[in-house]
N, C-alpha and C positions, 0 to 999 in steps of 0.2 A: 317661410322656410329660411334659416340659417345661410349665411352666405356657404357656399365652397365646401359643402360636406360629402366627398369623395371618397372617405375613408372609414374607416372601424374608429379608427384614433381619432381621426375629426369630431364622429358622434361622441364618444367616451367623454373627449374633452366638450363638448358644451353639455354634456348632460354632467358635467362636475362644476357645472359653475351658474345653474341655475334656482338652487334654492338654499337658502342661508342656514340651513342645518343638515349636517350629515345623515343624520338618523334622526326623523319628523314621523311616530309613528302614529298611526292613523290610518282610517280604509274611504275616507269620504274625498280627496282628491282623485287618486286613484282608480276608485269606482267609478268615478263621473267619465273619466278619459277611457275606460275600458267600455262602457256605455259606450260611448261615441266611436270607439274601434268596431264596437261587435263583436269584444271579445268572448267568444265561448267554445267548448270543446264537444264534439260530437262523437265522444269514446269516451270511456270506464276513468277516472280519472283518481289516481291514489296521494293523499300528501302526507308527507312525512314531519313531523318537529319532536323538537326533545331536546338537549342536555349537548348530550354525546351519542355517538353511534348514527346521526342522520346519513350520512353519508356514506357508511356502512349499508345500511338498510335499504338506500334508493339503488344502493350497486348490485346488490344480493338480489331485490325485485326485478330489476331490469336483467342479469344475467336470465336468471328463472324462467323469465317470461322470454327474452330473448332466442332461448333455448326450446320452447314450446310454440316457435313460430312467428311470435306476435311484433309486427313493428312498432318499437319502443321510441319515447323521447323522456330525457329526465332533464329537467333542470335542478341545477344546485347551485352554492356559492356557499363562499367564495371560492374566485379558481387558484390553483397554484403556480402557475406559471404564464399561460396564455386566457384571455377574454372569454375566449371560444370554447372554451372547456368548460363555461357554468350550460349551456346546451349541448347536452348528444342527441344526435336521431340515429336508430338505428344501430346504437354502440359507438359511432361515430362522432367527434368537436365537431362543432356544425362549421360552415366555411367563413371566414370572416366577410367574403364577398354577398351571401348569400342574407346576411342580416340588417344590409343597408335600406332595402327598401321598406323593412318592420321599424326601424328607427323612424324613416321620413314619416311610416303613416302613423307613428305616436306623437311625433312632433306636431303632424297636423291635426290630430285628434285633441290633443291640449289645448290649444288657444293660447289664455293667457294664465292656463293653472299652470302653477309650479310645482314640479315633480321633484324630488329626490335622483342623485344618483340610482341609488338600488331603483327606487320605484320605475324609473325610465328604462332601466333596462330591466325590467320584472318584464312591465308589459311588453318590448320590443320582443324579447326571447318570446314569451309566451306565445306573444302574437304568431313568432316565425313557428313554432311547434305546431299548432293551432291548424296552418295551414300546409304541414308538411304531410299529411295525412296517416300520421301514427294511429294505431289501434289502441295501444293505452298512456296516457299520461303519467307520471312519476313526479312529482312536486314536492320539494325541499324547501322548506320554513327558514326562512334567514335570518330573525331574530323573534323568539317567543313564538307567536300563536295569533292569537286573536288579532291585534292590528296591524299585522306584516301583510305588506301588499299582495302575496299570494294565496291569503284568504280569503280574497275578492272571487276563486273561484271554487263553487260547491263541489266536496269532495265526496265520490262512490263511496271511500274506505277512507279511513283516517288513524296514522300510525303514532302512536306517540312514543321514544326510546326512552333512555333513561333521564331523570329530570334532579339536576344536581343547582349548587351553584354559581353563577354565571352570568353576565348582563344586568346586576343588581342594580346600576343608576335605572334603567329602563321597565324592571321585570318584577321588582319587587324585591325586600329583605330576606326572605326565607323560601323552605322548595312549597310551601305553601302556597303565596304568592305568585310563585314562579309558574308550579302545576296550574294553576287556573288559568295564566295567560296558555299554556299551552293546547289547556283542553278547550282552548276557542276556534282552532280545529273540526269540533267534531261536531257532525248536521243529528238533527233527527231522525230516527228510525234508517240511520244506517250505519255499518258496523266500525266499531273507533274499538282497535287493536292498543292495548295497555302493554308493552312489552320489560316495564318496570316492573322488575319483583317486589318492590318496595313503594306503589306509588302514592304522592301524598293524598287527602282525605280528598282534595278539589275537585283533584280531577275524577276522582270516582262520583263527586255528589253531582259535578257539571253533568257529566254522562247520564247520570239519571233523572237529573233536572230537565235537559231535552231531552228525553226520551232515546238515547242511542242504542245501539243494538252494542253493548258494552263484552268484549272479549279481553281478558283481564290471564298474565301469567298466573299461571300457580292454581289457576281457574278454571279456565274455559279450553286452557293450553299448557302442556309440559313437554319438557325433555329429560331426558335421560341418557347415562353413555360413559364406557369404559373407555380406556387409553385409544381405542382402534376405530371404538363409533358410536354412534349417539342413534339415538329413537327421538321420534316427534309425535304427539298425542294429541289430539281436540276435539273437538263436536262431530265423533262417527268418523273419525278419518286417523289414520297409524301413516307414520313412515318409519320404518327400523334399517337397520343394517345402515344407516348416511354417512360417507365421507365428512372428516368435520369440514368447515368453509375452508375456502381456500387464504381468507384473509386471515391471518394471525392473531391471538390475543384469547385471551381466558373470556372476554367480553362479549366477544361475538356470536358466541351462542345463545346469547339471551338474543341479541339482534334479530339472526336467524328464524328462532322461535317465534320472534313479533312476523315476520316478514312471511311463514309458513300460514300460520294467521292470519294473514291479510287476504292471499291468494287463498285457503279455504273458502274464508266468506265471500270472495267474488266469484266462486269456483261456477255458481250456474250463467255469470258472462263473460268471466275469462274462464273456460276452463284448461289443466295444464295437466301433465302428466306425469307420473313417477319418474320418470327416465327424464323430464326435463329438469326437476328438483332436483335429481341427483347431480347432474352434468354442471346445470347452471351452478350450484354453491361452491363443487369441484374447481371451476373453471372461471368462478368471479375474481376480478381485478379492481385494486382502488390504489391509488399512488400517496403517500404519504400518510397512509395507518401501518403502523406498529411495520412497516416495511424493510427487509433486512435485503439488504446489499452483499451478497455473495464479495469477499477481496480480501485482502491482507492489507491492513487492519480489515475486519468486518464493520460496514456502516448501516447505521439504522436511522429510518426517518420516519416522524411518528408527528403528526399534528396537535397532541396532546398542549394543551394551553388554560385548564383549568383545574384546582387539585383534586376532582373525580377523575379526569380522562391521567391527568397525570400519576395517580395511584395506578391504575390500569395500565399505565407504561412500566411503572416500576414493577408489579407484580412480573408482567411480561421479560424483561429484563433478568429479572432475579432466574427465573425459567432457562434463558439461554446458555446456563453452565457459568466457567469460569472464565475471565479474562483477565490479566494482571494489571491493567489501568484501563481505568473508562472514561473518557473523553466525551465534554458534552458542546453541541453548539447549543446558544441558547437567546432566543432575543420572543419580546413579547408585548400585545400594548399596556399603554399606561393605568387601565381600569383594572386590572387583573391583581387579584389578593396572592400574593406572593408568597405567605408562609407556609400555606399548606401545601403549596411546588416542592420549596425547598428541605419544608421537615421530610415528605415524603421520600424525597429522589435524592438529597443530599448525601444519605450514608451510601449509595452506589457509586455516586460523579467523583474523580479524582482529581480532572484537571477540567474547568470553566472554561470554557471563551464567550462572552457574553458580545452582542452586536447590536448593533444600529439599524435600524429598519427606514426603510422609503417611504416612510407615511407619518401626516404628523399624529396620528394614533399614537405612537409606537411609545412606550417605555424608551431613554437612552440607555444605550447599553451603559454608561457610566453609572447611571444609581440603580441600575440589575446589578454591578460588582459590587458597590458598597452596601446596596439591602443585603445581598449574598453572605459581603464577611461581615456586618453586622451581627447577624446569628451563625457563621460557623464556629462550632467549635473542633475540628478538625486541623491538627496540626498536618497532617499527610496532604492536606485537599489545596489547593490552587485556584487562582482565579486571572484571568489577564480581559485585556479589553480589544475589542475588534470593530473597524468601521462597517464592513458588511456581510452577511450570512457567507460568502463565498472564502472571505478574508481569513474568516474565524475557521470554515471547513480546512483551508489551506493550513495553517497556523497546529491545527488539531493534529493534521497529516505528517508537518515537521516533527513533531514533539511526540508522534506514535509510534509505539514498538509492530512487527508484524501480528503479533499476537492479540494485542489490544482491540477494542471496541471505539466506534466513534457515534454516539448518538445524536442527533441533528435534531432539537423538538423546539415546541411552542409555533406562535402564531403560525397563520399561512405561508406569510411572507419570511419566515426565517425558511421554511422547507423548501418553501417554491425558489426561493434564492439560489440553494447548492442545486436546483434542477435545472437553472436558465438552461446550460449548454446539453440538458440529458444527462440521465442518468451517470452518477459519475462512478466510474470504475477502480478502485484504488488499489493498485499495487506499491507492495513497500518497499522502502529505501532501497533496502540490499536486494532486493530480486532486481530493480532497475541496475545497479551494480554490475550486477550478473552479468548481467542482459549484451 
């Protein structure tokens, strides 16, 4: 055992400094140490990958089921602000006290394999879910499919969202490539939820290459729905009259639609009830999608970091009416193809503040201003440079009319940044005047 591991932060820090590559994807270390844990789950167990919308879709399950009784645990990553937030039990960030002794017994179950950060805490989390005695499991794919350490466990249901492009050093050049890491997901003869209206050729051939029990949109599953409410349609089962979700965005109902999907085909071991479908979607929370900040200026934070999820910002955007400058915080890593951000979102942004992120992932915010005016052609448009997500929100705040918009997007770490101290509540200049 590690000397003087007392803390969350102790464990954090040496599970960051034990194996010479950040991201070492693979499931043969991993599975050996989860072997030796014992790790397994003794409940319905759902996992989620895709594109965009994962995190979406693990929150919408868990509300739903939450809602229908069932004690819940999701894991997901990355977190936004706190460690504690890639595990809920219950709806709840599990305690930071509470995960120390899943760390020693990963640590002890290793020897002398070396784990990845993610992989270390894959299994610690797991491990602590595992034994907190949840009824159902919720699992969130942290990069691809196939050899991300959370496919070491076999899933009931397996969801796949939308599958764009994204993680291309790791995942392959095209959504071809991509779709098939993800459809490594999905077990034999049991049901793999296609929630992509559009998905590529792979993942349809993988699914029937093992044998899945293949639920496919447009297929096996639709919606429909005026300004006031949407209907859900699948294999012998209607929901009409539904509140749209409670999370924003033109997207989310494709989410939604996978995630009704999902809970169908589990319907004879989870079963759930109309009235918790309604409640749960009504009453689902996620912090950093498409998220509007009631205040003068109005602030928006959206996690958007790839030019699929970022199209989907802008759409959503365009939706919110008129504001006379739109103010963007903006910081992102260094892998991220950048033109299709900017073609997209550029003609909405008025004025840039691009930032620095705490990771050496991270894009400088200096060659995010010069890629930026490289291709603007916008004489109206602005750009400045800021050392941290909080600097840039501040800076955004100076330079805002009350009327204005301030949009906060890209990486985690730019959103989770304006959220260290809470939610931030922005009243404008002259109301503070007032005051």
């Amino acid at each position: 055992m590690p000397p003087a591991m007392e803390t969350l932060a102790d464990w954090l820090a040496h599970c960051e400094q034990l194996h010479a590559k950040n991201i070492d994807l693979g499931l043969d270390r991993v599975r050996a140490v989860a072997d030796r844990l014992g790790l397994r789950f003794d409940c319905p167990v759902i996992t989620v990958a895709g594109t965009n919308g994962k995190g979406s879709t693990c929150a919408m399950l868990e509300s739903i089921l939450r809602h229908a009784g069932y004690r819940t645990g999701v894991y997901g990553s990355p977190h936004l602000v706190h460690f504690e937030e890639r595990l809920r039990l219950r709806g709840e960030s599990v305690e930071a006290a509470a995960l120390l002794p899943h760390f020693a017994a990963v640590e002890e179950a290793r020897g002398s394999t070396s784990l990845t950060y993610f992989e270390f805490t894959t299994l610690a989390l797991l491990h602590c879910m595992a034994a907190s005695g949840v009824e159902v499991a919720i699992l969130e794919v942290g990069l691809g499919g196939r050899l991300d350490a959370v496919n070491i466990i076999d899933a009931d249901c397996s969801v796949i969202t939308s599958i764009d492009l994204d993680h291309m050093d790791f995942l392959g050049p095209d959504r071809e490539s991509i779709g098939f890491e993800k459809a490594g997901i999905l077990r034999a003869g049991r049901p793999a939820i296609v929630s992509d209206p559009m998905p590529p050729d792979s993942v349809i051939a993988h699914a029937n290459a093992i044998g899945a029990d293949l639920w496919r949109f447009g297929h096996d599953f639709n919606v429909a729905g005026d300004k006031q409410q949407w209907g859900w349609s699948g294999r012998g089962r209607r929901y009409s009259g539904l509140a749209y979700p409670a999370l924003r965005g033109a997207n989310q109902l494709i989410n939604a639609a996978g995630v009704l999907a999902a809970l169908e085909s589990l319907r004879p071991v989870l079963p759930i009830t109309a009235q918790a479908v309604r409640t749960g979607l009504a009453m689902v929370e996620l912090p950093g999608r498409f998220q509007i900040v009631p205040g003068e200026p109005t602030l928006v934070l959206d996690v958007a970091h790839n030019g699929h999820a970022v199209a989907a910002l802008a759409e959503n955007l365009d939706a919110m009416g008129f504001y006379p400058t739109t103010h963007a915080v903006f910081g992102v890593m260094a892998d991220k193809d950048l033109a299709p951000i900017f073609a997209r979102i550029g003609p909405l942004i008025d004025r840039w503040y691009f930032t620095d992120l705490p990771t050496p992932r991270a894009a400088a915010g200096a060659d995010l201003l010069a890629r930026w005016q490289a291709q603007n052609t916008r004489k109206d448009a602005s750009g400045t440079l800021c050392a941290s997500p909080m600097e840039a929100l501040q800076a955004a705040i100076d330079q805002a009319d009350p009327a204005d918009r301030i949009v906060v997007f890209g990486s985690f770490f730019t959103v989770g940044g304006v959220l260290l101290n809470g939610t931030p509540r922005l009243q404008a200049r002259h109301l503070l005047r007032d005051a």
